[in-house]
N, C-alpha and C positions, 0 to 999 in steps of 0.2 A: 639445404639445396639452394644453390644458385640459377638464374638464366642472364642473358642480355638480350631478351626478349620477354613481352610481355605476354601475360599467358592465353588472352587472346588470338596470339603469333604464333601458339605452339602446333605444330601439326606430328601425327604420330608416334603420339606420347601415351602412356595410359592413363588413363582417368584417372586413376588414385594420385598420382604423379601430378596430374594437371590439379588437381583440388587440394594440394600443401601447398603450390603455386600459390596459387587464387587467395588462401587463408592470409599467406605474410604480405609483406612491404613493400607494394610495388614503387621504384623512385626511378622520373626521366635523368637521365644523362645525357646533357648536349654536349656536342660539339667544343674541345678547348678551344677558347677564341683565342687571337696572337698573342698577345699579352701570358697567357698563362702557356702557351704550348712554348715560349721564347723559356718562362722558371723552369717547365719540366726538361729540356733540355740543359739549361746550366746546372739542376739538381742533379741531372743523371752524369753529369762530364764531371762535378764535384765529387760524386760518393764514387765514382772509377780514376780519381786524380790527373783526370787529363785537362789539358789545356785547348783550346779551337778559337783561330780567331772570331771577333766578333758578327762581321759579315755572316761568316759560315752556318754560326747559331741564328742569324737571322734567315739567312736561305731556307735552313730545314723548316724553320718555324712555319714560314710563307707559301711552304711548297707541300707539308703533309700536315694535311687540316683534320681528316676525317678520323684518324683511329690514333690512341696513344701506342699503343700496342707498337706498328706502322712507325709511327718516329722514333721509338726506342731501338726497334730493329733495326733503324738505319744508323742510328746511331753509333750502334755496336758495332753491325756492321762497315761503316766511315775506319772507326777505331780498328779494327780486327786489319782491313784492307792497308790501311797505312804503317801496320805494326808487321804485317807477314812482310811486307815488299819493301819496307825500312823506306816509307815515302813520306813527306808532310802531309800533312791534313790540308786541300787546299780547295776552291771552291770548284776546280776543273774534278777534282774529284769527288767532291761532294757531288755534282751533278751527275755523275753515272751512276752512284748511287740510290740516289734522289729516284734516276728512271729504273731504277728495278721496284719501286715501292709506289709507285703513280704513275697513272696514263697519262701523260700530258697533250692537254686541251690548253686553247688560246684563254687565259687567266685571268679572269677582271678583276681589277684590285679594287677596294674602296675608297670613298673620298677620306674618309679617317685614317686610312694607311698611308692614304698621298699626302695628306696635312702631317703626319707623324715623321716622314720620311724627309720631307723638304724641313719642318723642322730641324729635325737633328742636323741634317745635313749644314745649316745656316746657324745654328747653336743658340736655336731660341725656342722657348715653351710654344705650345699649340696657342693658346691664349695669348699670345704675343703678336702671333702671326695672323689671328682674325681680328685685333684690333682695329681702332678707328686710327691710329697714328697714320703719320701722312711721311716718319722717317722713309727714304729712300731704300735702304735692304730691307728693311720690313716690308714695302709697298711690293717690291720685288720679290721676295718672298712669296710674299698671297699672292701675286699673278702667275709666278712658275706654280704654286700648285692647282689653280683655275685651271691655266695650261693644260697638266697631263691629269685632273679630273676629267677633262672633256676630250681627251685624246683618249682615256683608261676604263671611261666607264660609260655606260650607257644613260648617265642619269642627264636630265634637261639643264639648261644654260639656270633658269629659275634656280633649280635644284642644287645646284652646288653653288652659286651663288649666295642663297640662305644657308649652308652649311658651312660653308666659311665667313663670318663674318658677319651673316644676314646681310651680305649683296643681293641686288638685283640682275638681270641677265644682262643689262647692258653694259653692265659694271666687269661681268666676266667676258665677255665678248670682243669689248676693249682692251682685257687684260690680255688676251690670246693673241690679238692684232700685235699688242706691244712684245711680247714674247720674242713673235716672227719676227716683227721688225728688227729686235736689239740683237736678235739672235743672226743675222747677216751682216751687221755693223760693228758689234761689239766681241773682240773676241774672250775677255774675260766672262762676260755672260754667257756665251756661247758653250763655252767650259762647263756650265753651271747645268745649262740642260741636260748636256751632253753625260756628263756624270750623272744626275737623279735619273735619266733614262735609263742609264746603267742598274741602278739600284733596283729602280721600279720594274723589271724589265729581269731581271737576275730568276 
């Protein structure tokens, strides 16, 4: 006998039933965090021989948190939808998708997703980008993701400040001001928001 509840949780069950419960193994199951819901979907597109760009596998990852179940079903379903209607796999379609499997509410991303994000994006490790170096794309770097920390999440100027780097608030405050500034000045930087918004923001 299986549950995905605990037999505490059980209601209108009969007792005999409820007390083999009780006897075995109860184990929590959280939540896949991003990292692991990103393998379960290149496992599941490997063992079905499909290809999906890489965006796309991040999309679902970021967008169906709660159930494996839920990402798998979309997934087939992604695949099924593009395979009846002879269409590519693309992220316009991922996203109607996506809205048969999730109510979508306004999203708050983490500061560790917005360090992972602006990483990659700039093709440098997390450790690279909270260093003390004073390099220019690195500096830049850790301020675009101060920037949409404090644009993405509710946490304090303090709070992400120590998270990137172990900054102080004044350190990311200034980093924000410079964002604004470069970002009306400069139109290669500008590019730079404009894109990780995109991501962050997908």
């Amino acid at each position: 006998l299986t549950s995905d509840k605990a037999p505490v949780d059980m209601i209108d069950i009969e007792q005999r039933l409820l007390s083999r419960f009780k006897w075995g193994l109860s184990a929590e199951l959280n939540h896949p965090d991003y990292d692991t819901r990103v393998a379960i979907i290149k496992n599941k597109l490997y063992r079905d021989g499909v290809e999906m760009p890489e965006e796309i596998v991040e999309f679902l990852a970021n967008n169906i948190k709660t159930n494996i179940r839920e990402l798998e079903g979309a997934i087939i379903s992604l695949i099924a939808h593009s395979s009846f209607n002879k269409r590519e796999i693309t992220i316009d379609l991922a996203k109607k998708i996506v809205d048969n499997y999730v109510k979508h509410t306004k999203r708050e991303v983490s500061i560790d997703y917005i360090q992972k994000v602006v990483s990659e994006y700039f093709q440098m490790d997390v450790e690279t980008l909270q260093s003390k170096t004073r390099k220019r794309h690195i500096v830049q770097a850790r301020q675009l993701a101060m920037f949409f920390a404090k644009k993405f999440t509710k946490a304090s100027l303090a709070s992400i400040g120590s998270q990137i780097g172990q900054r102080d608030h004044a350190t990311v405050l200034h980093a924000c001001k410079t964002v604004d500034n470069l970002s009306s000045t400069d139109k290669q930087f500008r590019k730079y928001v404009e894109d990780l918004n995109k991501k962050l923001t997908l």
